[in-house]
C-alpha positions in Angstrom: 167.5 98.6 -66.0 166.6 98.5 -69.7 163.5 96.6 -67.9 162.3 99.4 -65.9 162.9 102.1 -69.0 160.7 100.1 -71.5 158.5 99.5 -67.9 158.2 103.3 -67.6 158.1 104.2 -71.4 155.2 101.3 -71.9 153.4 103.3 -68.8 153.1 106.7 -70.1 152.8 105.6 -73.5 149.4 103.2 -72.4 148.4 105.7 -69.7 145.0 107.6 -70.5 145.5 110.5 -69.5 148.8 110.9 -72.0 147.0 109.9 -74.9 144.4 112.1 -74.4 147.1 115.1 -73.8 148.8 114.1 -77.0 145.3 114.0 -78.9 144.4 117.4 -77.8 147.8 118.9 -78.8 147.2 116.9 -82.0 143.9 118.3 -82.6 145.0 121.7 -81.8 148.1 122.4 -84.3 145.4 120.8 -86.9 142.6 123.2 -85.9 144.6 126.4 -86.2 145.7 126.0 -90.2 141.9 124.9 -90.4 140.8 128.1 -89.1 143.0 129.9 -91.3 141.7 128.1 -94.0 137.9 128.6 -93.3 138.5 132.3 -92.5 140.2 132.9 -96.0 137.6 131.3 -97.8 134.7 133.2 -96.0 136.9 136.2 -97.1 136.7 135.2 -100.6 132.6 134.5 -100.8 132.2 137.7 -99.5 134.4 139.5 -102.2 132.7 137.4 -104.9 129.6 138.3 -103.9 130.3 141.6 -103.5 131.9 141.5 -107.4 128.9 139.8 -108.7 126.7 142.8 -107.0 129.1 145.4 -108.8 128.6 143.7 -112.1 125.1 143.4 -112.3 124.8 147.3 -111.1 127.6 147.3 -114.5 125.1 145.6 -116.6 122.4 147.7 -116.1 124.1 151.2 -115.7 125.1 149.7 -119.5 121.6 149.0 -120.3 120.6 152.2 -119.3 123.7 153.8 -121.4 122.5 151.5 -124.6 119.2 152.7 -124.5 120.0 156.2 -124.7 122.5 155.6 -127.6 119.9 154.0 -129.6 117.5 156.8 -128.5 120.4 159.7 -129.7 121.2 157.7 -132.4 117.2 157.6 -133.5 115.0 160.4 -136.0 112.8 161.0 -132.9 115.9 162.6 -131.2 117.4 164.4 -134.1 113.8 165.7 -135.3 113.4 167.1 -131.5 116.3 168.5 -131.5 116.0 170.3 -134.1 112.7 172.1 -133.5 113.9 173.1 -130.2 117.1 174.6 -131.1 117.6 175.0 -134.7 113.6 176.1 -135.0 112.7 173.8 -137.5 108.9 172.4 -138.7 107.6 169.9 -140.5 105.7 170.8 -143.5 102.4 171.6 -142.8 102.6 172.8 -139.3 102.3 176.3 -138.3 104.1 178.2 -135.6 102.3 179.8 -132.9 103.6 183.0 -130.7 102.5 182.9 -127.3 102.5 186.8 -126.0 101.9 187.4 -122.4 99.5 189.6 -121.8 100.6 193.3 -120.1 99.0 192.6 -116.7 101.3 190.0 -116.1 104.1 192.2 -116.9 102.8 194.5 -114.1 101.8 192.1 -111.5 105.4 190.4 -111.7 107.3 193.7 -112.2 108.3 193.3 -115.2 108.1 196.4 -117.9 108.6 195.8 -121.9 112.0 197.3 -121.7 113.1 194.4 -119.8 111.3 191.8 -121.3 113.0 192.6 -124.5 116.2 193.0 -123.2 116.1 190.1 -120.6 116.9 192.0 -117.6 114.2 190.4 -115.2 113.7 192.7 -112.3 114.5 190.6 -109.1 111.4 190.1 -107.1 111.3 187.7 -104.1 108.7 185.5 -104.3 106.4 187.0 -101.5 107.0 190.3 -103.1 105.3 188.6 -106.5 102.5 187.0 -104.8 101.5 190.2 -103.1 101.8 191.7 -106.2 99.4 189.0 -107.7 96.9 189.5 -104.9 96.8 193.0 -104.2 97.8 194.0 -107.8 100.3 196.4 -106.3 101.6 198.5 -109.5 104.3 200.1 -107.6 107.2 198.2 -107.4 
């Protein structure tokens, strides 16, 4: 009896067909971790390449942010600045009035009264180029 049990256990055991049953289950259960490994990593590449994109976009929106420091920080900026809103010249330069000229306050509808106090007469823009064409003093 022991016989036939070590017969029968030496039979499946050498059979063909078993070990190539047992090899496929083996490679199996190692394929699935495998998988889950592989999948994780392509997971990771992708962030890290996604991080390097969004720190190179950094550097340069930093660039960009340097370069106008230094340019606020610079005489250029400060002397600009202060001719357009403080009024300022340098010495020797001379200021010029521009005055438009009273047919433009017609055409446009615009009387001297308003140009002084900044109430602009609303005009649609048709309603100015007929005005410019036809030079339609009515308005």
């Amino acid at each position: 009896m022991i016989k036939r049990q070590t017969s029968f256990i030496n039979r499946i055991l050498y059979n063909q067909k078993f070990l190539i049953l047992i090899g496929l289950v083996i490679i199996v259960l190692i394929s699935f971790p495998l998988a889950k490994a592989v999948s994780q990593r392509y997971k990771i590449d992708q962030e890290i390449k996604s991080l390097g994109l969004e720190i190179s976009e950094l550097e340069n929106t930093s660039q960009e942010l340097n370069k106008l420091i230094s340019y606020l920080e610079s005489d250029q900026f400060v002397e600009e600045q202060a001719r357009l809103n403080l009024g300022l010249k340098k010495e020797g330069e001379g200021v010029l009035v521009v005055k438009e000229p009273p047919e433009f306050n017609k055409i446009f509808g615009v009387g001297s009264d308003d140009m002084n106090n900044l109430n602009l007469k609303k005009l649609s823009n048709p309603q100015k180029w007929f005005n410019y064409f036809f030079n339609k003093q009515d308005i």
